[in-house]
N, C-alpha and C positions, 0 to 999 in steps of 0.2 A: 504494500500500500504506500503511492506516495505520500509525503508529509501532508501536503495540502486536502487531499482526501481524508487524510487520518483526521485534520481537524476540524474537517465536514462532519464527520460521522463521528468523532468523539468526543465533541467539543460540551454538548451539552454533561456529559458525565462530570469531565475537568472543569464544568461551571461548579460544582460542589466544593471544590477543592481550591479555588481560585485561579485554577492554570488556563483558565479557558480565555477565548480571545486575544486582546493583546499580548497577554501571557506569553500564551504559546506561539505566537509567531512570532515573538521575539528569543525563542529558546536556544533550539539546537541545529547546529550548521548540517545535521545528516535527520536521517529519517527516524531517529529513535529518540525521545526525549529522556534522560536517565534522571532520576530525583530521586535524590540521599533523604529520610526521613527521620529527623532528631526529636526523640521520645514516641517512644515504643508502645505504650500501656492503651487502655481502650478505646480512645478517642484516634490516637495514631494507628493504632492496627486496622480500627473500620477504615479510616483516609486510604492505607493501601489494599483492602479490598477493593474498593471506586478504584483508584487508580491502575490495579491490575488486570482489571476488566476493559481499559484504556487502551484500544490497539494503537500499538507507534510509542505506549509509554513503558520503563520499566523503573522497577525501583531496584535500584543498583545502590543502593548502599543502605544499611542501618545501622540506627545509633539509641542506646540505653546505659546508663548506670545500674540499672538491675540486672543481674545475671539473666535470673528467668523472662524478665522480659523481652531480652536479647533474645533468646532463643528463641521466644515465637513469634517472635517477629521474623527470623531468621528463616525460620520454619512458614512463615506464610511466603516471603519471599527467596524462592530456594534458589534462585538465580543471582542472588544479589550476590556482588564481587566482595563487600566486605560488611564484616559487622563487628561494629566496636562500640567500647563506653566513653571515645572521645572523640567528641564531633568533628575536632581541626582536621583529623584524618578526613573526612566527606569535603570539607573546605579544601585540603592541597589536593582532589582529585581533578585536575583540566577537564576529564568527560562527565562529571553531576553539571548538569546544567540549573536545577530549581533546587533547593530545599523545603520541606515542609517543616516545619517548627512545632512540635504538639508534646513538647516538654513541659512542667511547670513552670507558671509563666514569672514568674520570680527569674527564671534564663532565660528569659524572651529577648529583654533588650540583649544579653552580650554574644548569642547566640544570632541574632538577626544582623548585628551589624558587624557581627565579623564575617557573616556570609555576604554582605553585603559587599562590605571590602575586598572579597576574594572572587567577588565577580560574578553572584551565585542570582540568579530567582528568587524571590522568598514568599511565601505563602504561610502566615503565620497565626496560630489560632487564637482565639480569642480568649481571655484579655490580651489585647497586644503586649502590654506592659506594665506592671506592676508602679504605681505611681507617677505624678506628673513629671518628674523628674525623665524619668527611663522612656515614657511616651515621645518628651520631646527630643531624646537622643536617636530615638528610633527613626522619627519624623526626618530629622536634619541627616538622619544619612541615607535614609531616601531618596529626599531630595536632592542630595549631591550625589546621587547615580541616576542619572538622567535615562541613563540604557539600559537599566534594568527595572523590573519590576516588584515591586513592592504590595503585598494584601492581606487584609486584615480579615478574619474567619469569622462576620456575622452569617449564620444561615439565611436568615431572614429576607436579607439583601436577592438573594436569590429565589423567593419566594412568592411565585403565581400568586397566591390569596393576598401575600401582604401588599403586592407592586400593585394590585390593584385597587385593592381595598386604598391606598393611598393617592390613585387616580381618581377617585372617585371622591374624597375628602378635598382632595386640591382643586379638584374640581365646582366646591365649592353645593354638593348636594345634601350637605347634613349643613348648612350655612356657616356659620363664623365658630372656629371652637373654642369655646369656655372652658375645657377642662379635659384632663386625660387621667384617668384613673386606671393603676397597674397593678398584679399580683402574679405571685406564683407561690401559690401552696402545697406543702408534702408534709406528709408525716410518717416521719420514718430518719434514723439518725444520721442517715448520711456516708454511713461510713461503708467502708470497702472492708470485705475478708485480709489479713495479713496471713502469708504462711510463717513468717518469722521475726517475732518484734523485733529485731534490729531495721526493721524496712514502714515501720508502723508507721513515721513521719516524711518517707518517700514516696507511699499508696495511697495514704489519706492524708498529704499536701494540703489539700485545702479546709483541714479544720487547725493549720498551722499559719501565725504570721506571716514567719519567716520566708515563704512559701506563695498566700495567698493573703489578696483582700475580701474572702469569705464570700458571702449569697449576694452583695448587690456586685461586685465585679462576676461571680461564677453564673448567674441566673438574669437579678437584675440589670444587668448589661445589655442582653438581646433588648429586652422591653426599651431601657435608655436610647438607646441607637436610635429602633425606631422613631419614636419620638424625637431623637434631635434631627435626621432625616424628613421626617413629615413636617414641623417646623421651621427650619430652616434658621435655626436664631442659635444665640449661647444663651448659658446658663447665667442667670444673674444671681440667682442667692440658693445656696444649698441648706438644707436642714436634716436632722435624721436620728436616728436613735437604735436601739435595739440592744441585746446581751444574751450572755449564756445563762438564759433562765429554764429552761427542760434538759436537755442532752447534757449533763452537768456531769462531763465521762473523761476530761480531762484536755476536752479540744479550747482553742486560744477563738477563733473564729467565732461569730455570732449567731447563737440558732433561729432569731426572730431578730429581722430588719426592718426599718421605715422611717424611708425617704421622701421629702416633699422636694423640689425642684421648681421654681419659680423661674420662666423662659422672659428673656430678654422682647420676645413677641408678646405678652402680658398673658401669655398661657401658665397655668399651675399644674404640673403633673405629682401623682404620688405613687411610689415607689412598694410592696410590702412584698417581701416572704415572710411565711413562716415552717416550721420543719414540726409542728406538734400538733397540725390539723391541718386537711386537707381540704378545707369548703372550699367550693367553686375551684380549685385546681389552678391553671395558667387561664389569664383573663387578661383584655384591653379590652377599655373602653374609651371609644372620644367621644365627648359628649358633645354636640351642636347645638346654635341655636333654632334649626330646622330639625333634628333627631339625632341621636348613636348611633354608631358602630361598634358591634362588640366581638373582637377575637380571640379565636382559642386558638392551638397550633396549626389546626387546618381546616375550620369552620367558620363563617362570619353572618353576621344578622345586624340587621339595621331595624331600628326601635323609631316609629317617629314619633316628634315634638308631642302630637295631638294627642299622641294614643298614652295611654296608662300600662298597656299591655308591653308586658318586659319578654311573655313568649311568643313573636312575632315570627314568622315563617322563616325558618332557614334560608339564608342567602350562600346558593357557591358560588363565589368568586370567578373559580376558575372557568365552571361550565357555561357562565351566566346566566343562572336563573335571576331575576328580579321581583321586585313587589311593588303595588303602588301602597300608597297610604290610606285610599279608603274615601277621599275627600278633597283633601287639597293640592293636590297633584301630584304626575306620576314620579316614579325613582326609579332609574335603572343604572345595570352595572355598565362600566367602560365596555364590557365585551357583547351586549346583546341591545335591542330596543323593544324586546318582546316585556310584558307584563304582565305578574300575576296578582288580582287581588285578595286583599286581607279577609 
Protein backbone atom coordinates (compact mmCIF):
# COMPACT_ATOMS: atom_id res chain seq x y z
CA UNK A 1 0.00 0.00 0.00
CA UNK A 2 1.35 3.21 -0.91
CA UNK A 3 1.70 5.94 1.85
CA UNK A 4 -0.81 8.02 0.41
CA UNK A 5 -3.45 5.37 0.29
CA UNK A 6 -2.46 4.04 3.68
CA UNK A 7 -3.66 7.50 4.84
CA UNK A 8 -6.89 7.31 2.95
CA UNK A 9 -7.97 4.31 4.44
CA UNK A 10 -6.31 4.64 7.95
CA UNK A 11 -6.58 7.84 8.60
CA UNK A 12 -9.66 7.85 10.52
CA UNK A 13 -8.35 5.01 13.08
CA UNK A 14 -4.86 7.50 13.75
CA UNK A 15 -7.78 10.36 14.26
CA UNK A 16 -7.90 8.43 17.90
CA UNK A 17 -4.44 8.74 18.57
CA UNK A 18 -3.64 12.00 17.15
CA UNK A 19 -1.48 10.90 14.10
CA UNK A 20 -4.12 11.57 11.69
CA UNK A 21 -3.90 14.37 9.13
CA UNK A 22 -1.22 16.75 9.32
CA UNK A 23 0.36 14.29 11.48
CA UNK A 24 0.84 11.85 9.29
CA UNK A 25 1.87 13.59 6.32
CA UNK A 26 4.27 15.10 7.95
CA UNK A 27 5.84 11.78 9.38
CA UNK A 28 7.81 9.22 7.48
CA UNK A 29 10.04 9.71 4.23
CA UNK A 30 9.04 5.70 3.40
CA UNK A 31 5.89 3.90 3.57
CA UNK A 32 5.92 2.78 7.11
CA UNK A 33 5.39 5.15 9.89
CA UNK A 34 7.35 3.48 13.18
CA UNK A 35 6.08 5.11 16.66
CA UNK A 36 8.16 4.30 19.84
CA UNK A 37 5.22 4.21 22.63
CA UNK A 38 6.57 5.70 26.39
CA UNK A 39 4.31 4.18 29.02
CA UNK A 40 3.07 0.83 28.63
CA UNK A 41 0.16 0.39 31.36
CA UNK A 42 -3.73 0.42 30.08
CA UNK A 43 -4.26 3.53 28.55
CA UNK A 44 -0.95 2.87 26.30
CA UNK A 45 -1.46 -0.77 25.49
CA UNK A 46 -5.27 0.17 24.17
CA UNK A 47 -3.28 3.33 21.81
CA UNK A 48 -1.29 0.30 20.33
CA UNK A 49 -4.15 -1.95 19.78
CA UNK A 50 -5.67 1.35 17.34
CA UNK A 51 -2.49 1.80 16.18
CA UNK A 52 -1.72 -1.91 15.19
CA UNK A 53 -4.68 -2.24 13.32
CA UNK A 54 -3.19 0.92 11.36
CA UNK A 55 -1.97 -0.54 7.89
CA UNK A 56 1.41 1.52 6.99
CA UNK A 57 1.87 1.85 10.87
CA UNK A 58 4.01 -0.01 13.30
CA UNK A 59 5.18 0.24 16.64
CA UNK A 60 8.74 -0.20 16.63
CA UNK A 61 9.65 0.52 19.92
CA UNK A 62 8.53 0.40 23.77
CA UNK A 63 9.03 1.80 26.72
CA UNK A 64 8.18 1.15 30.65
CA UNK A 65 9.76 1.37 34.18
CA UNK A 66 7.69 -1.71 35.09
CA UNK A 67 9.01 -4.99 34.21
CA UNK A 68 5.61 -6.58 33.79
CA UNK A 69 4.53 -3.93 31.89
CA UNK A 70 7.33 -4.16 29.50
CA UNK A 71 6.56 -7.37 28.77
CA UNK A 72 3.15 -6.87 27.59
CA UNK A 73 3.51 -4.51 25.99
CA UNK A 74 6.32 -6.38 24.23
CA UNK A 75 4.07 -9.12 23.83
CA UNK A 76 1.28 -7.13 22.05
CA UNK A 77 3.94 -5.62 19.91
CA UNK A 78 6.16 -8.64 18.97
CA UNK A 79 7.78 -6.92 16.05
CA UNK A 80 8.89 -4.04 17.86
CA UNK A 81 12.88 -3.73 17.58
CA UNK A 82 13.24 -2.73 21.17
CA UNK A 83 11.87 -2.53 24.59
CA UNK A 84 13.37 -0.78 27.30
CA UNK A 85 12.71 1.22 30.73
CA UNK A 86 14.46 4.37 29.08
CA UNK A 87 13.00 6.21 26.71
CA UNK A 88 16.32 8.35 25.32
CA UNK A 89 16.97 4.83 23.73
CA UNK A 90 13.30 5.43 21.30
CA UNK A 91 14.74 9.29 21.13
CA UNK A 92 18.45 8.25 19.47
CA UNK A 93 16.46 5.86 17.10
CA UNK A 94 16.68 8.15 13.32
CA UNK A 95 13.79 5.42 12.17
CA UNK A 96 10.77 6.31 15.28
CA UNK A 97 9.27 8.99 13.45
CA UNK A 98 6.11 9.85 16.22
CA UNK A 99 6.13 9.08 19.90
CA UNK A 100 3.14 8.41 21.81
CA UNK A 101 3.60 9.75 25.41
CA UNK A 102 0.97 7.67 27.95
CA UNK A 103 3.38 7.68 30.93
CA UNK A 104 2.24 9.53 34.17
CA UNK A 105 1.81 12.79 33.34
CA UNK A 106 4.18 14.15 36.17
CA UNK A 107 6.80 12.94 32.79
CA UNK A 108 4.93 14.44 30.32
CA UNK A 109 6.75 17.67 30.07
CA UNK A 110 10.42 16.02 30.09
CA UNK A 111 9.49 13.39 28.08
CA UNK A 112 7.62 15.56 25.37
CA UNK A 113 10.33 17.94 24.84
CA UNK A 114 13.11 15.88 24.80
CA UNK A 115 11.25 14.20 21.83
CA UNK A 116 10.67 17.11 20.73
CA UNK A 117 14.32 18.11 20.40
CA UNK A 118 15.22 14.93 18.98
CA UNK A 119 13.07 15.52 16.10
CA UNK A 120 10.34 13.03 17.05
CA UNK A 121 6.08 13.52 16.44
CA UNK A 122 4.41 13.73 19.67
CA UNK A 123 1.04 12.75 20.51
CA UNK A 124 0.78 13.09 24.06
CA UNK A 125 -2.18 12.09 26.45
CA UNK A 126 -3.97 13.90 28.46
CA UNK A 127 -3.10 15.89 31.02
CA UNK A 128 -0.47 17.32 28.85
CA UNK A 129 1.33 18.44 31.84
CA UNK A 130 1.39 18.54 35.25
CA UNK A 131 1.11 22.35 36.33
CA UNK A 132 1.24 25.68 34.67
CA UNK A 133 4.79 25.64 34.84
CA UNK A 134 5.56 22.30 32.68
CA UNK A 135 2.21 23.32 30.36
CA UNK A 136 4.19 26.34 29.23
CA UNK A 137 7.45 24.43 28.79
CA UNK A 138 5.70 22.19 26.64
CA UNK A 139 3.95 24.88 24.70
CA UNK A 140 7.22 26.82 23.98
CA UNK A 141 8.91 23.81 22.47
CA UNK A 142 6.23 23.25 20.36
CA UNK A 143 6.33 26.17 19.17
CA UNK A 144 9.98 26.37 18.38
CA UNK A 145 9.41 23.03 16.03
CA UNK A 146 7.66 24.48 13.46
CA UNK A 147 8.04 20.93 11.57
CA UNK A 148 6.93 18.94 13.64
CA UNK A 149 3.84 18.02 15.30
CA UNK A 150 2.72 18.40 18.52
CA UNK A 151 -1.02 16.82 20.27
CA UNK A 152 -2.61 16.88 23.09
CA UNK A 153 -5.09 13.55 23.87
CA UNK A 154 -8.64 15.16 24.60
CA UNK A 155 -11.01 12.20 23.03
CA UNK A 156 -13.77 14.58 22.81
CA UNK A 157 -12.06 16.75 20.32
CA UNK A 158 -12.75 13.85 18.02
CA UNK A 159 -16.10 13.21 18.99
CA UNK A 160 -19.33 13.18 16.21
CA UNK A 161 -21.87 13.92 19.35
CA UNK A 162 -19.65 16.48 20.81
CA UNK A 163 -18.48 18.51 17.33
CA UNK A 164 -22.00 18.68 16.93
CA UNK A 165 -23.68 19.15 19.69
CA UNK A 166 -21.22 22.34 19.79
CA UNK A 167 -22.45 23.36 16.07
CA UNK A 168 -25.59 23.51 17.16
CA UNK A 169 -24.92 25.76 20.55
CA UNK A 170 -22.65 28.14 18.34
CA UNK A 171 -25.13 28.12 16.34
CA UNK A 172 -26.95 29.81 18.55
CA UNK A 173 -30.31 27.20 18.82
CA UNK A 174 -30.45 26.85 22.74
CA UNK A 175 -29.91 31.13 22.48
CA UNK A 176 -27.28 32.88 24.71
CA UNK A 177 -25.62 30.42 27.48
CA UNK A 178 -26.17 31.26 31.03
CA UNK A 179 -24.45 28.51 32.46
CA UNK A 180 -22.76 25.14 32.16
CA UNK A 181 -23.11 22.78 34.78
CA UNK A 182 -20.53 19.43 34.99
CA UNK A 183 -20.12 16.13 36.76
CA UNK A 184 -18.72 12.97 36.69
CA UNK A 185 -19.64 10.40 39.30
CA UNK A 186 -18.39 6.90 40.41
CA UNK A 187 -18.34 5.05 43.31
CA UNK A 188 -15.81 2.97 43.80
CA UNK A 189 -12.05 3.61 45.19
CA UNK A 190 -10.27 4.08 42.21
CA UNK A 191 -7.74 2.07 42.74
CA UNK A 192 -5.94 -0.51 40.40
CA UNK A 193 -4.99 -4.34 41.70
CA UNK A 194 -0.87 -4.20 42.72
CA UNK A 195 0.92 -7.58 42.21
CA UNK A 196 3.76 -6.14 44.56
CA UNK A 197 3.79 -3.18 46.95
CA UNK A 198 7.00 -1.85 45.98
CA UNK A 199 4.82 -0.62 42.54
CA UNK A 200 1.79 0.58 44.62
CA UNK A 201 2.65 4.26 43.97
CA UNK A 202 3.71 3.44 40.18
CA UNK A 203 -0.01 1.70 39.31
CA UNK A 204 -2.01 3.92 41.37
CA UNK A 205 -0.06 7.35 40.38
CA UNK A 206 -2.89 9.14 40.45
CA UNK A 207 -4.06 8.81 44.16
CA UNK A 208 -0.28 10.39 44.48
CA UNK A 209 0.94 14.17 44.34
CA UNK A 210 3.85 13.44 43.25
CA UNK A 211 2.41 11.86 40.23
CA UNK A 212 -0.88 13.45 39.68
CA UNK A 213 -3.29 16.46 40.07
CA UNK A 214 -6.07 13.83 41.18
CA UNK A 215 -10.13 13.92 39.58
CA UNK A 216 -10.22 17.53 38.04
CA UNK A 217 -6.95 17.01 35.96
CA UNK A 218 -7.77 12.95 35.42
CA UNK A 219 -11.78 13.28 34.71
CA UNK A 220 -12.57 16.87 35.02
CA UNK A 221 -10.35 17.96 32.38
CA UNK A 222 -12.29 16.38 29.34
CA UNK A 223 -15.48 18.36 30.69
CA UNK A 224 -12.85 21.74 31.02
CA UNK A 225 -11.66 21.46 27.48
CA UNK A 226 -15.00 21.29 26.26
CA UNK A 227 -16.18 24.08 27.62
CA UNK A 228 -13.07 26.25 27.00
CA UNK A 229 -13.46 25.13 23.37
CA UNK A 230 -17.22 25.98 23.07
CA UNK A 231 -16.58 29.35 24.78
CA UNK A 232 -13.84 30.46 23.32
CA UNK A 233 -12.65 32.93 26.30
CA UNK A 234 -10.16 32.34 29.43
CA UNK A 235 -10.65 31.79 32.62
CA UNK A 236 -11.19 34.65 34.86
CA UNK A 237 -11.48 33.46 38.56
CA UNK A 238 -11.18 29.96 39.74
CA UNK A 239 -12.70 28.51 42.94
CA UNK A 240 -12.82 24.91 44.33
CA UNK A 241 -12.72 22.72 47.13
CA UNK A 242 -12.92 19.05 47.98
CA UNK A 243 -10.70 16.36 50.27
CA UNK A 244 -10.13 12.83 51.23
CA UNK A 245 -13.36 12.57 53.13
CA UNK A 246 -14.44 8.56 52.05
CA UNK A 247 -11.59 6.43 50.57
CA UNK A 248 -9.40 7.54 53.69
CA UNK A 249 -6.99 4.29 52.56
CA UNK A 250 -3.85 6.34 52.45
CA UNK A 251 -4.08 8.06 48.92
CA UNK A 252 -2.62 12.03 48.97
CA UNK A 253 -5.27 12.97 45.88
CA UNK A 254 -8.81 14.05 46.59
CA UNK A 255 -11.81 11.74 46.53
CA UNK A 256 -14.75 14.44 46.08
CA UNK A 257 -13.81 17.77 44.00
CA UNK A 258 -15.79 21.01 43.14
CA UNK A 259 -14.98 23.42 41.00
CA UNK A 260 -16.65 26.69 39.96
CA UNK A 261 -14.82 28.51 36.81
CA UNK A 262 -16.04 32.00 36.11
CA UNK A 263 -15.24 32.53 32.00
CA UNK A 264 -14.00 35.75 30.83
CA UNK A 265 -17.31 35.55 28.39
CA UNK A 266 -19.44 36.17 31.61
CA UNK A 267 -20.37 32.38 31.52
CA UNK A 268 -20.04 30.24 35.01
CA UNK A 269 -19.39 26.78 34.66
CA UNK A 270 -19.06 24.12 37.74
CA UNK A 271 -16.96 21.41 37.97
CA UNK A 272 -17.90 18.10 40.48
CA UNK A 273 -16.64 14.40 40.92
CA UNK A 274 -17.21 12.53 43.34
CA UNK A 275 -15.97 8.63 43.95
CA UNK A 276 -18.78 7.72 46.87
CA UNK A 277 -21.90 7.86 44.69
CA UNK A 278 -22.79 7.48 41.49
CA UNK A 279 -26.00 9.63 40.75
CA UNK A 280 -26.48 10.62 37.25
CA UNK A 281 -22.88 9.40 36.27
CA UNK A 282 -20.88 11.68 33.40
CA UNK A 283 -23.20 14.63 32.70
CA UNK A 284 -23.03 18.25 30.60
CA UNK A 285 -25.37 20.43 30.80
CA UNK A 286 -25.47 24.01 28.89
CA UNK A 287 -28.15 25.80 29.97
CA UNK A 288 -29.62 28.43 27.23
CA UNK A 289 -31.73 31.19 27.23
CA UNK A 290 -33.81 29.31 24.48
CA UNK A 291 -33.27 25.53 26.38
CA UNK A 292 -30.36 22.78 27.36
CA UNK A 293 -28.27 20.50 26.02
CA UNK A 294 -27.45 17.69 28.18
CA UNK A 295 -24.47 15.18 27.42
CA UNK A 296 -23.43 11.97 28.44
CA UNK A 297 -20.49 10.11 26.64
CA UNK A 298 -22.51 9.25 23.68
CA UNK A 299 -26.07 10.41 24.16
CA UNK A 300 -27.55 14.02 23.98
CA UNK A 301 -31.02 15.71 24.59
CA UNK A 302 -32.17 19.12 24.33
CA UNK A 303 -34.78 20.29 27.03
CA UNK A 304 -36.59 23.52 25.80
CA UNK A 305 -36.87 26.84 27.67
CA UNK A 306 -40.96 26.37 27.80
CA UNK A 307 -41.10 22.86 28.75
CA UNK A 308 -40.78 21.78 32.49
CA UNK A 309 -40.12 18.26 31.07
CA UNK A 310 -36.39 17.27 31.92
CA UNK A 311 -37.39 13.66 29.98
CA UNK A 312 -37.42 15.06 26.43
CA UNK A 313 -36.94 12.75 23.47
CA UNK A 314 -33.54 11.51 22.86
CA UNK A 315 -31.55 13.41 20.41
CA UNK A 316 -28.51 11.45 18.37
CA UNK A 317 -26.27 13.75 17.35
CA UNK A 318 -24.72 11.65 15.15
CA UNK A 319 -27.66 10.14 13.02
CA UNK A 320 -29.63 13.38 13.26
CA UNK A 321 -32.61 12.69 14.69
CA UNK A 322 -34.37 16.19 15.95
CA UNK A 323 -37.31 17.45 17.87
CA UNK A 324 -39.27 20.50 17.71
CA UNK A 325 -40.56 22.16 20.93
CA UNK A 326 -44.20 21.67 20.64
CA UNK A 327 -44.93 25.53 20.05
CA UNK A 328 -42.40 27.94 19.48
CA UNK A 329 -40.54 26.62 16.92
CA UNK A 330 -38.68 24.11 15.37
CA UNK A 331 -34.96 22.70 16.53
CA UNK A 332 -32.97 20.77 14.53
CA UNK A 333 -29.59 19.17 14.47
CA UNK A 334 -26.57 20.44 12.16
CA UNK A 335 -26.85 17.02 10.37
CA UNK A 336 -30.62 16.78 9.20
CA UNK A 337 -33.97 19.27 8.68
CA UNK A 338 -36.34 16.46 9.31
CA UNK A 339 -38.55 16.94 12.71
CA UNK A 340 -39.97 15.04 15.36
CA UNK A 341 -42.59 16.29 17.71
CA UNK A 342 -42.62 16.34 21.43
Amino acid sequence: MRRREFLKAGGYLLAGTGLAGPAAQAMSKSDTINVGVVGTGIRGQQLMRFLREVPGVSVSSVCDVLPFRLDEAHALAADARLATDDYRRILDDMAVDAIVIAATFSEHRKIAVDALDAGKHVYCEKTMAKGIADALAVQKAANASPGLVFQTGFQYHSSPLYRTAAEIIERGDIGDIAAINCQWNRNGDWRRPVPDPRWERQINWRMYRDYSSGLVAELSAHQMDFCNTLLGSGIDRIQGSGGVDFWTDGRETYDNTHVLCRYEAGVTATFTCQTANSMDGYRIAVLGSRGSIILTTRKGWFVPEESSNATADNVDFVSGASIVDGGSGTWRTAASDSALRI
